[in-house]
C-alpha positions as CSV (number, residue, x, y, z in Angstrom):
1,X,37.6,47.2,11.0
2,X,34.4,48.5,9.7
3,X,30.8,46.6,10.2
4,X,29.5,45.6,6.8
5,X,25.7,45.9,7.2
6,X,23.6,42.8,7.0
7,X,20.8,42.3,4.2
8,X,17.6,40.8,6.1
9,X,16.5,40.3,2.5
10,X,19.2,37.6,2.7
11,X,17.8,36.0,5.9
12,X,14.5,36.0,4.5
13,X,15.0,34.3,1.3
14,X,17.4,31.7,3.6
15,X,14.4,31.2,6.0
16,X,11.9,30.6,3.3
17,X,14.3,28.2,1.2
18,X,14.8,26.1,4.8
19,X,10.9,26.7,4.9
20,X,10.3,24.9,1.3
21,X,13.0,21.9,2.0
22,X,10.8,21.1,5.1
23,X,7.2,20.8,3.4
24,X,9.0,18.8,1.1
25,X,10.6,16.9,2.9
26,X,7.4,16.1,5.2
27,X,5.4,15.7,2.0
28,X,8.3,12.9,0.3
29,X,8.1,11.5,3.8
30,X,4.3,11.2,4.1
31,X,4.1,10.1,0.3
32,X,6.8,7.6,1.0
33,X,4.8,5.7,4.2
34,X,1.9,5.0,1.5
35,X,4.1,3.6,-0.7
36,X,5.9,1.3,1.8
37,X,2.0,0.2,3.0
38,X,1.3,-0.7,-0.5
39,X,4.5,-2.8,-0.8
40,X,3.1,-4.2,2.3
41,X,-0.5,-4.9,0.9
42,X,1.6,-6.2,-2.6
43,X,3.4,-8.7,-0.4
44,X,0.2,-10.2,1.7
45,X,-1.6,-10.5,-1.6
46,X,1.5,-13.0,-2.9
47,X,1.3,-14.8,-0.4
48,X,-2.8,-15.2,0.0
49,X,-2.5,-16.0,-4.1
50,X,0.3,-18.7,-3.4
51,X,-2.3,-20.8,-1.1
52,X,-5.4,-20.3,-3.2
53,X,-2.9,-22.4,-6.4
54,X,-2.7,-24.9,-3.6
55,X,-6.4,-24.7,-2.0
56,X,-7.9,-24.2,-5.4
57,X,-9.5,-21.2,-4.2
58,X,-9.9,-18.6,-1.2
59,X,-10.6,-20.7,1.9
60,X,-12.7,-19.2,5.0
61,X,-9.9,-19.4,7.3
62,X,-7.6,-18.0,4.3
63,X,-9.9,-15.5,4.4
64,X,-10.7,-14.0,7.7
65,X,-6.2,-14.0,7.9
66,X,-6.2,-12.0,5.0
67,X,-9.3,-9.6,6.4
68,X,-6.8,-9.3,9.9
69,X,-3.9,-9.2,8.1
70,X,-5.0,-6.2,6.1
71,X,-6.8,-4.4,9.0
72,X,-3.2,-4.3,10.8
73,X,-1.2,-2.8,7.3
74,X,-4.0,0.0,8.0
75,X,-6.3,-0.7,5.0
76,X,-9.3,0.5,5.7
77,X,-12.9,-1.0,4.3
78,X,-11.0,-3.8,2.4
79,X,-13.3,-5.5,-0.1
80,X,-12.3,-8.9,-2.3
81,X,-14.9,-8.5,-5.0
82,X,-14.0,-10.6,-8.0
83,X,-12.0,-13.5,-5.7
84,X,-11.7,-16.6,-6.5
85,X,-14.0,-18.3,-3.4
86,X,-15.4,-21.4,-5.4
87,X,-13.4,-24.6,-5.8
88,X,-11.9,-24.8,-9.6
89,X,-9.8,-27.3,-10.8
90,X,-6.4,-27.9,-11.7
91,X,-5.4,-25.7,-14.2
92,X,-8.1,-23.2,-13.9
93,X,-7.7,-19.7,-13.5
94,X,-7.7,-18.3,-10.1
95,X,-7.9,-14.4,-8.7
96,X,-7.1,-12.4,-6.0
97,X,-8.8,-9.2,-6.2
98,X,-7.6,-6.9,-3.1
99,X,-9.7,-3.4,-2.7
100,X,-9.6,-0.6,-0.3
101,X,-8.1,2.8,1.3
102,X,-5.0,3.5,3.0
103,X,-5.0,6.8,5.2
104,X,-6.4,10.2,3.7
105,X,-8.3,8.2,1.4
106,X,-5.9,6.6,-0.8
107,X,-7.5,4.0,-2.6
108,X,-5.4,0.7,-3.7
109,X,-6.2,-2.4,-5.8
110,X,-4.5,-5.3,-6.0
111,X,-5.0,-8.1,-8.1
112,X,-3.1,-11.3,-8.6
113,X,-4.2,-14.1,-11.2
114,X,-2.5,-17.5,-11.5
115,X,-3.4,-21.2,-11.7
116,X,-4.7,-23.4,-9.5
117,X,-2.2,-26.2,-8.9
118,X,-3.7,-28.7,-6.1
């Protein structure tokens, strides 16, 4: 049997195409964490806007579990300009307004408007 001989230009265009799978792969992977977070952030935000319909608005404590609870999803600087912090009354138009950054500097915003039902 003869030896056929072997093409490195083969094994170079095989290692660069298992090269491109992995950054994209890592960058799907990376991209897909942020988007789980802000699923995260989208599901605290329902339920903080399903207490203010009850409280009528953003209470203190409410508040400061919010604050925590965003802190631990990894939001970073989280602001709630624009919430709905002063009793209204029934009927009334409340809002949740949810700012900040995720890791790398991903900024998010999440707002939520309903009615006040207590």
């Amino acid at each position: 049997m003869k030896r056929e001989r072997g093409n490195v230009g083969d094994m170079i265009a095989a290692g660069l195409c298992m090269l491109a799978m992995t950054v994209v792969m890592l960058v799907y992977m990376k991209n897909a964490g942020l988007v789980n977070k802000k699923a995260a952030v989208d599901q605290v935000a329902r339920k903080y806007i399903l207490r203010m319909e009850t409280a009528g608005r953003l209470t203190e404590s409410d508040r400061t579990a919010l604050l925590q609870e965003l802190n631990s999803l990894g939001l970073t600087a989280p602001e709630l300009t624009g919430t709905t912090v002063e009793q209204v009354g029934y009927g009334q138009p409340i809002v949740l307004n949810i700012r900040g950054k995720l890791e790398d500097g991903y900024e998010i915003e999440e707002k939520r408007v309903s009615t006040a039902k207590h």
